[in-house]
Every structure is written in structure tokens, then in C-alpha cells.
MIDRENBA-936753 format. One line per field, with one value per residue (C-alpha): chain; residue number from 1; residue in one letter; z, x, y. Coordinates in pm, 1 decimal. Each point is the difference from the previous one (the first is absolute). Example, Ala and Ser with C-alpha at 12.3 -4.5 7.8 and 13.67 -1.06 7.14 Angstrom:
residues 2
cadena = c(A A)
num = c(1 2)
residuo = c(A S)
Z = c(780.0 -66.0)
X = c(1230.0 137.0)
Y = c(-450.0 344.0)
//
This chain:
residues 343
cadena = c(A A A A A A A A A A A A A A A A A A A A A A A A A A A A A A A A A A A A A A A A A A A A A A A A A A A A A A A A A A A A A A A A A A A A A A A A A A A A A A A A A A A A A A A A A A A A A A A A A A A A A A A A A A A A A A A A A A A A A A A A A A A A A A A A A A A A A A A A A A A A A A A A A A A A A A A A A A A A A A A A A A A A A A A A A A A A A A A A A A A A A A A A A A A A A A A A A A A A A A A A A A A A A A A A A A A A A A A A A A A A A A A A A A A A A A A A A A A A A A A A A A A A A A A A A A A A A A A A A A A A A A A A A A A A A A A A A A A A A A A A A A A A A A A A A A A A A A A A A A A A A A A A A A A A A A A A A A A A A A A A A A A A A A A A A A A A A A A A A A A A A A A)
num = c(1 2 3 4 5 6 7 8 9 10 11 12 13 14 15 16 17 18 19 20 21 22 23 24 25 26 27 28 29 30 31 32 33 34 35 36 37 38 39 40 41 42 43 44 45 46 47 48 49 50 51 52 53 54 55 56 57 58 59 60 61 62 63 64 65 66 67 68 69 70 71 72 73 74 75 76 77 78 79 80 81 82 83 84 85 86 87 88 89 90 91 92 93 94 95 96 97 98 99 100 101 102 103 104 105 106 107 108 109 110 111 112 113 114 115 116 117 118 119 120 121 122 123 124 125 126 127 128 129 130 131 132 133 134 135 136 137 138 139 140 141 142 143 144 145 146 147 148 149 150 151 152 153 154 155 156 157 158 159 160 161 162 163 164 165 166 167 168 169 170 171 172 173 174 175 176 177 178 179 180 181 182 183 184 185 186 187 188 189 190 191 192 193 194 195 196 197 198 199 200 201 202 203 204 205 206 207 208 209 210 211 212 213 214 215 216 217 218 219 220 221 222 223 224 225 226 227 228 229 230 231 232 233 234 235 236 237 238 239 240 241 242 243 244 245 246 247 248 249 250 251 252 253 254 255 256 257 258 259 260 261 262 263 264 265 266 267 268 269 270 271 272 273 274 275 276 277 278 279 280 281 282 283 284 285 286 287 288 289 290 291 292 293 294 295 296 297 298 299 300 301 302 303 304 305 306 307 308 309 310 311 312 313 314 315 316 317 318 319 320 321 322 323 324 325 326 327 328 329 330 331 332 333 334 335 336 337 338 339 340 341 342 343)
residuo = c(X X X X X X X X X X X X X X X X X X X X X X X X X X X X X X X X X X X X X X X X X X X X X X X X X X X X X X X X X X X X X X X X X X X X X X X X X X X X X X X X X X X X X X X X X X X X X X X X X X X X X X X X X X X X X X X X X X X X X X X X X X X X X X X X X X X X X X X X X X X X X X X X X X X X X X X X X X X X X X X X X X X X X X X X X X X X X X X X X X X X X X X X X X X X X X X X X X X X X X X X X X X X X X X X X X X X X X X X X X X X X X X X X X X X X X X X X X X X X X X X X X X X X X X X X X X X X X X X X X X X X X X X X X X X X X X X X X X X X X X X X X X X X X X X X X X X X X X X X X X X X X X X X X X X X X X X X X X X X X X X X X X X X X X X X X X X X X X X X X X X X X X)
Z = c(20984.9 20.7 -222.1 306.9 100.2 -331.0 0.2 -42.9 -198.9 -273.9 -129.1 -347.5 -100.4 -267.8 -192.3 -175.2 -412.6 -175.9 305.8 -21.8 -364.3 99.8 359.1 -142.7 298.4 391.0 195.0 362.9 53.5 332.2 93.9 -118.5 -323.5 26.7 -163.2 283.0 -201.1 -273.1 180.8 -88.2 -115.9 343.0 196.3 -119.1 260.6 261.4 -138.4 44.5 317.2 89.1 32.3 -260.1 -321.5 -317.5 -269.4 -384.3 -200.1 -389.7 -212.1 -296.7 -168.0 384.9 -17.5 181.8 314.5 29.7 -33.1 258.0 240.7 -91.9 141.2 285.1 119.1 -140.4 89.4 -382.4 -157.5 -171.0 -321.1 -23.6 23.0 -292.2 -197.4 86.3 -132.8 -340.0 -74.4 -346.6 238.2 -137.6 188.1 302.8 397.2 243.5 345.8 211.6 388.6 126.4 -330.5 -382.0 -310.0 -309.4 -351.5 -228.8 -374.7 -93.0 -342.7 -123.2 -308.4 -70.7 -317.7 -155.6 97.4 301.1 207.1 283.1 380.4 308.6 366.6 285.9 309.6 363.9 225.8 362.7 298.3 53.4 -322.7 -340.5 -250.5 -337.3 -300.6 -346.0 -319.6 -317.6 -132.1 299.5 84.4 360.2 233.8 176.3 -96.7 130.2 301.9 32.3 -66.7 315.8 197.8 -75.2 155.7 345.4 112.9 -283.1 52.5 359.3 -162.7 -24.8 -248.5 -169.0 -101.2 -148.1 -181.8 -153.6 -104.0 -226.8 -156.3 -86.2 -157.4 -210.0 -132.4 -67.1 -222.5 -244.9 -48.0 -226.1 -145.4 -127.2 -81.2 -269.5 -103.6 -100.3 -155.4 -205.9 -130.5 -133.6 -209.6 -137.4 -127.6 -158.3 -178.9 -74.0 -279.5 -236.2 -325.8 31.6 196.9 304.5 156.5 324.9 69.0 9.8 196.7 268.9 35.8 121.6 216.1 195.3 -9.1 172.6 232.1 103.1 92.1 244.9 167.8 20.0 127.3 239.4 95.7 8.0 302.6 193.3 16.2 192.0 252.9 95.9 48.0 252.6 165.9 22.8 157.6 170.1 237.6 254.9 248.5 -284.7 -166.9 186.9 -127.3 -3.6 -300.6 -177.3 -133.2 -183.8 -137.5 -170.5 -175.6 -104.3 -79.1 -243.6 -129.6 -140.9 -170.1 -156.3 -153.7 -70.0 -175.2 -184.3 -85.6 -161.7 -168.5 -170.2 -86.2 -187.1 -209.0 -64.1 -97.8 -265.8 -89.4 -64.2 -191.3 -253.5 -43.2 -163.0 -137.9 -185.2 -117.1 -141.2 -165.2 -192.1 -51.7 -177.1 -173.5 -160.7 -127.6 -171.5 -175.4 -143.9 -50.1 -214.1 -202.8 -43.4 -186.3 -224.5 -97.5 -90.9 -300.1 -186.2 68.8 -101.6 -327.9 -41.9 56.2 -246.2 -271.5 56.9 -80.8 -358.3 -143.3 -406.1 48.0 243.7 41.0 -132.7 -73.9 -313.4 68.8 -60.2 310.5 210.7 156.5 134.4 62.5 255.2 135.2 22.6 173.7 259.3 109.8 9.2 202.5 219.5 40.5 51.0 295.6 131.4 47.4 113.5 251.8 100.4 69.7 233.4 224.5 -82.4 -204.2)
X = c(-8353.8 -367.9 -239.6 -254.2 292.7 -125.2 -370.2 -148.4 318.3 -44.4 -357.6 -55.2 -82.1 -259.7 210.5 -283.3 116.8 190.7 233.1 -98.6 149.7 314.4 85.1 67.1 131.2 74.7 99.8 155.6 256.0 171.9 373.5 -99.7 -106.5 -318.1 -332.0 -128.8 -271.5 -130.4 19.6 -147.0 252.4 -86.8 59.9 372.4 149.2 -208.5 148.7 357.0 -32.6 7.7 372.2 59.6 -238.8 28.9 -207.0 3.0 -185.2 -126.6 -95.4 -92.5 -47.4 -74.8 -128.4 171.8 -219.8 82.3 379.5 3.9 -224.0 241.3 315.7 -164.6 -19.6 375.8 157.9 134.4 185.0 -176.8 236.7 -82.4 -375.6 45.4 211.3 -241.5 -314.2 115.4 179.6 223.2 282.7 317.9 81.6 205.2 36.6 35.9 46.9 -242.7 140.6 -90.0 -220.7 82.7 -141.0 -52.6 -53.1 -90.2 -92.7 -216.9 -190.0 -273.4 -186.4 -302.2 -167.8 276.3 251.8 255.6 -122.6 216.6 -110.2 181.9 -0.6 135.3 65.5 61.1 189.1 45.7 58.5 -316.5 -143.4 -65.9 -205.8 -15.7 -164.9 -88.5 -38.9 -76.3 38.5 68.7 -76.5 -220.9 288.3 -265.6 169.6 328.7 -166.4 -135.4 293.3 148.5 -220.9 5.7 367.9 -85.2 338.8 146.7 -272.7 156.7 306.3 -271.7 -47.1 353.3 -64.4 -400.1 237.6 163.5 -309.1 -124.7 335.2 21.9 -344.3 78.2 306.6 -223.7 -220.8 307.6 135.6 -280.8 5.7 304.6 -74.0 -245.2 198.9 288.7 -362.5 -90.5 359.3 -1.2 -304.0 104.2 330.3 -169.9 -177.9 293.1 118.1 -304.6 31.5 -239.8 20.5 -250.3 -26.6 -207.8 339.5 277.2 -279.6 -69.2 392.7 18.7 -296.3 166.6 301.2 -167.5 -150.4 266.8 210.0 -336.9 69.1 368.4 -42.4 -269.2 224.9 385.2 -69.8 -78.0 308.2 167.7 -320.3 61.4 353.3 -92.3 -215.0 250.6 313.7 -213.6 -230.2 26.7 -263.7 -268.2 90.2 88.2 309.4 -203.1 -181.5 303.3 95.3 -398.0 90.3 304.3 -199.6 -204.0 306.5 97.9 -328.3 -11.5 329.9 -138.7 -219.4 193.7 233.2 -241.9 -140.5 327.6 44.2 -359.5 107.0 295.9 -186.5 -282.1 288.4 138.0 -318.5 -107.5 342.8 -43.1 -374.4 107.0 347.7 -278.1 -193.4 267.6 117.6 -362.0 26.7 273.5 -68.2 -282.0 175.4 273.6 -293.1 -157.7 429.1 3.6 -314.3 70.6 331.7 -208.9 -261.8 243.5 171.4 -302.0 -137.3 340.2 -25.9 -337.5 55.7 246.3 -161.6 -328.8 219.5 -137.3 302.0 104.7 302.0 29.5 223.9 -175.8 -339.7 -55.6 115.1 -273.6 132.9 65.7 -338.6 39.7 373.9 -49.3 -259.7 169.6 304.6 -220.1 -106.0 308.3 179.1 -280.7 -11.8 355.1 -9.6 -274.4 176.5 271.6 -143.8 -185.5 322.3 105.4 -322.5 -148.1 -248.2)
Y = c(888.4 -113.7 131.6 94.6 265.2 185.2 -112.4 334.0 159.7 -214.5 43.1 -16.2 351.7 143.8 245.8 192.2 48.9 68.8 -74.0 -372.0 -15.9 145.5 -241.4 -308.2 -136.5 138.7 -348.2 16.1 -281.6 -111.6 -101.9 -387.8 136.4 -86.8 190.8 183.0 123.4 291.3 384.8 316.4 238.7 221.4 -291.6 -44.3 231.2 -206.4 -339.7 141.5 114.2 -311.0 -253.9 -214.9 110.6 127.2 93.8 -83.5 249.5 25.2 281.7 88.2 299.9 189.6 334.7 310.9 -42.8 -385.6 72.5 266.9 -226.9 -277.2 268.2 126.0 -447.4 -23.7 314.5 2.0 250.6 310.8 -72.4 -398.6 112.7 238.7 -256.5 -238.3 203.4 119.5 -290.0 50.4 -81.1 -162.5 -324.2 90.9 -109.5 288.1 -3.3 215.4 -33.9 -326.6 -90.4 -58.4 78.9 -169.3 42.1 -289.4 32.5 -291.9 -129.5 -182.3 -104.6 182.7 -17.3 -179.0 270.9 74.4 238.5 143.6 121.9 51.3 -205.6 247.8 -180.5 129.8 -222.8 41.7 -166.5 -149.0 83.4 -36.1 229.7 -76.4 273.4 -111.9 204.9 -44.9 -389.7 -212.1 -352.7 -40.8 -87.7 -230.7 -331.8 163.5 38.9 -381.3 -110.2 154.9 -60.1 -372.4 -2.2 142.8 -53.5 166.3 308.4 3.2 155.1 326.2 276.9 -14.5 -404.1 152.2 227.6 -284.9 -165.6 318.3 24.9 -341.0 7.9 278.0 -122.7 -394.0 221.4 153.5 -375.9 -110.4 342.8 -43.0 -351.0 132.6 287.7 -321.5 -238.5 302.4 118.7 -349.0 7.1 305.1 -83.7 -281.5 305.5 188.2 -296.0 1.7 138.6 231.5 309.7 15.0 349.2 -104.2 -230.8 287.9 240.0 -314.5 -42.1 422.3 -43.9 -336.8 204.0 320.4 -278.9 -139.1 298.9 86.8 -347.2 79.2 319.0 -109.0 -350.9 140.4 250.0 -246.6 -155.5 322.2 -33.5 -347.7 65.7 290.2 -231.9 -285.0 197.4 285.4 131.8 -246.1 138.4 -57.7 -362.2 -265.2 -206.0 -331.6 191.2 147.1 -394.6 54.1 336.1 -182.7 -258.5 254.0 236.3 -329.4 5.3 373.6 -65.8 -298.5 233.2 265.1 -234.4 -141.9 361.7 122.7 -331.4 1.9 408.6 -118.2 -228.4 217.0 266.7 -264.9 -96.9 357.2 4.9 -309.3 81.7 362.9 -145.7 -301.5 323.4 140.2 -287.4 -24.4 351.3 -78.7 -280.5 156.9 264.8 -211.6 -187.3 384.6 79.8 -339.0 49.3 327.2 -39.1 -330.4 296.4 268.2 -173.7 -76.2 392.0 150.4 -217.8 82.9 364.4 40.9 -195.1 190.7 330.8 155.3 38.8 -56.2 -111.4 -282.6 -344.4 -280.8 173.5 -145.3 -363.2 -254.7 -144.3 262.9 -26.0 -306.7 58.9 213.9 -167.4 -337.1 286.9 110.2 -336.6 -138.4 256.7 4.0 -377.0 22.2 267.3 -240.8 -289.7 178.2 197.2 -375.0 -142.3 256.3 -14.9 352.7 -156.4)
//
């Protein structure tokens, strides 16, 4: 289809704020999978009135009015809508007639921390509509990248489906990659002699972060399989063989998620097992000096007794008797005590 079919259609609009923040994207495409051309979101109906288009939409963060404007062009489904406004969904696909629905949890680093939002996405026939929340990546180079396969984007709205999926699951790889750099430096940690607080809290906090990733990663998995075996109005089965590789790809992850969990579990483990052991090494040192100090106070306290009539207590060399016996059963418990490591 020539562009001069859609010549007045596909005018770039002026969406007045704070509409302009939330359209990232309206583009029209045609049966080659070619860019037709940025719409207006009141022009969509207009654009699929005609053979052969669809439309690839992006979101973020709509308001009420947007969503319902966004319904009335779709003919969506009251309960997506909702869904898609409140967001705090868990990750799901449901099927709404001739359309789907789908849930995505997704992360990102902000501040230093993992930070989770949501990506809802509405596929139909001849189009695709996808809502961000929270932390979420600009699907823009998803986008370019389809579009710089026209013959792939020919395959329509379930192959642009493919393309957001795959991005979101490229973004968890070198998440996980870091979670696996950073569990390494801390069992370096875990070995010192000395005990580091800021190490054991840092091993909880990757821990918490890594069950968000899994949790935000593993439903996938069930998705994709949907999408390979079902709904075969909606994807095309020259896109399924794409939602495999990407399947492989989120158990990749997921693998690598549970395998990074054990380890942090074990390293959790020895960290408080290595505490424990100075715990109680410590204690058999105060055990060990402990017993060297009591025989010289029991001897003293009995010699300091005021009693008359007393062992020794007029021997010129009772003084230094005892003396020489307190130092020599101490020295004895000393070495002792040295040769079997509590001292």
C-alpha cells in the first residue's frame, strides 16, 4: 500500500500535555511492514479501516481518559482497561474474544537498587498496545529493531509482540550477570578474620533481589508457552519459532536465578557458621584464662584467711612456696591449654 492512500490519515498530531508524555509512540504499518507513518491516537480507527494496516502503540503511565479513548479505537475489554489502569497485576495472559492480554513484571536499577514496574500489552489482530508502569526501559530500540526487518514486521502485530518480550527478557540477563559478579566479591568477604556486618546485610538484600527478578522472570515462561501452542488467530506460526528462543532465554535466567539463590543460601550459611566459629573461639580463650586465674585466687584466698591455726603459716618458706605453687600450676594449665588450641 502507498503511503498517498493514507496522506491525510497519518498526520503527525499535537497531543496537548500531559498526553504527550504518556504516547510514546502511535505508528501505522502496512502488509510489507513498512512505516507508514506516526498517527494521532483519534486517527487509529481511520488507519484500520483501511486493508492491510496495523498499529503499534506505547504508553506509559496513561491516565483514565487516555485508556478509555485508547478502548473506544480498540474495542478492548472493560476488565483489561481496569487491569491496565491500576496496575499491581500479577503476570498473567488472558484472552478477551478475538484479543489477548498481558501482564509482564519488569525491573530496573535506580539509585543503585532494583526497582520493579509492570508492561501490560494488548494484542489483536491488527494491533498492538503496549502500557508501562513503574521502572521500565523505553521500548523504542525494540521498536527500531523491527522495523529494520520489514519483512519480518510483515508477519504484523504478533512478531512486534515478540520484539518487546525479547527485550525484556535481554535486560534480566545482565541482571543476573551482576547478581553472580557481586556474590563473588562477597564471598571473598565472608573469609576475613574479622567480622564485617555491611557483608551478611548486602548478602539478604541480593537475596531479596533476586527473588524480585525470579518472580518477575519465571512467569514468563508459562506466557511464552501459551503463545507458542495457542491462539492461532492472534500469532502467526512463523513467530512462534521467536517465542521459543526467547522461551530458552527466560530459562537461562531462571536457571541461573535459582543457581545464584543456592549459593547465596550457602553463603548466608558459612558466613553465620564462620561467626559462630569466632564466637566460639573467643570464648574458649576467656574458658582457658579463666581456669589459669582461678588457681592463683583460690590460693590466695585461702592464705589471706585470718586464721591462728593454719598449714604452713609459720614456714620461712611458705611465702614463696606458694607462690612458686601458683605459678607453676598456672604455667602448667597454660601450656597445656596451648597445646590443645584454646589458647
Amino acid at each position: 500500500m502507498s503511503t498517498s492512500r493514507l496522506s491525510v490519515t497519518f498526520s503527525v498530531p499535537s497531543v496537548p500535555a500531559p498526553g504527550g508524555a504518556m504516547v510514546r509512540a502511535c505508528v501505522a504499518y502496512d502488509r510489507s511492514g513498512a512505516k507508514l507513518g506516526d498517527i494521532s491516537i483519534a486517527a487509529i480507527s481511520d488507519v484500520l479501516a483501511q486493508p492491510d494496516t496495523f498499529v503499534w502503540v506505547g504508553l506509559h503511565e496513561p491516565d483514565e481518559a487516555l485508556l478509555v479513548e485508547i478502548q473506544e479505537e480498540f474495542g478492548l475489554h472493560d476488565l483489561a482497561i481496569e487491569d491496565a489502569h491500576h496496575a499491581h497485576q500479577r503476570p498473567k495472559l488472558e484472552s478477551y474474544g478475538d484479543s489477548l492480554f498481558i501482564v509482564l513484571s519488569t525491573m530496573q536499577h535506580v539509585d543503585g537498587k532494583m526497582a520493579l514496574g509492570e508492561t501490560h500489552i494488548f494484542l489483536g489482530k491488527r494491533y498492538l498496545v503496549s502500557v508501562r508502569h513503574g521502572a521500565s526501559l523505553s521500548y523504542l530500540p525494540a521498536r527500531q529493531r523491527a522495523e529494520r526487518d520489514p519483512e519480518l514486521m510483515a508477519l504484523g502485530p504478533s512478531f512486534a509482540l515478540y520484539t518487546i518480550l525479547d527485550f525484556i527478557v535481554d535486560q534480566t540477563v545482565p541482571m543476573a550477570d551482576r547478581f553472580h559478579a557481586e556474590l563473588i566479591e562477597l564471598e571473598g568477604q565472608i573469609f576475613l578474620p574479622e567480622f564485617r556486618r555491611h557483608t551478611i546485610r548486602r548478602l539478604y538484600q541480593l537475596k531479596k533481589e533476586l527473588v524480585g527478578l525470579r518472580l518477575a522472570i519465571a512467569p514468563m515462561q508459562d506466557i511464552l508457552g501459551q503463545l507458542i501452542q495457542l491462539h492461532p488467530a492472534l500469532i502467526d506460526d512463523q513467530v512462534r519459532p521467536y517465542f521459543r528462543d526467547v522461551q530458552d532465554h527466560v530459562i537461562r535466567v531462571k536457571e541461573s536465578c535459582d543457581t545464584i539463590s543456592e549459593l547465596l543460601s550457602a553463603a548466608m550459611s558459612v558466613n553465620l557458621a564462620m561467626v559462630t566459629v569466632g564466637q566460639n573461639e573467643v570464648v574458649k580463650r576467656l574458658a582457658g584464662w579463666a581456669a589459669i586465674i582461678a588457681v592463683p585466687t583460690l590460693l590466695a584466698s585461702v592464705y589471706g584467711m585470718n586464721f591462728n591455726h593454719m598449714p604452713e603459716l609459720h614456714w620461712v618458706i611458705g611465702y614463696p612456696l606458694a607462690l612458686a605453687g601458683m605459678f607453676g600450676i598456672a604455667g602448667g594449665l597454660y601450656f597445656r591449654l596451648k597445646r590443645a588450641g584454646w589458647l
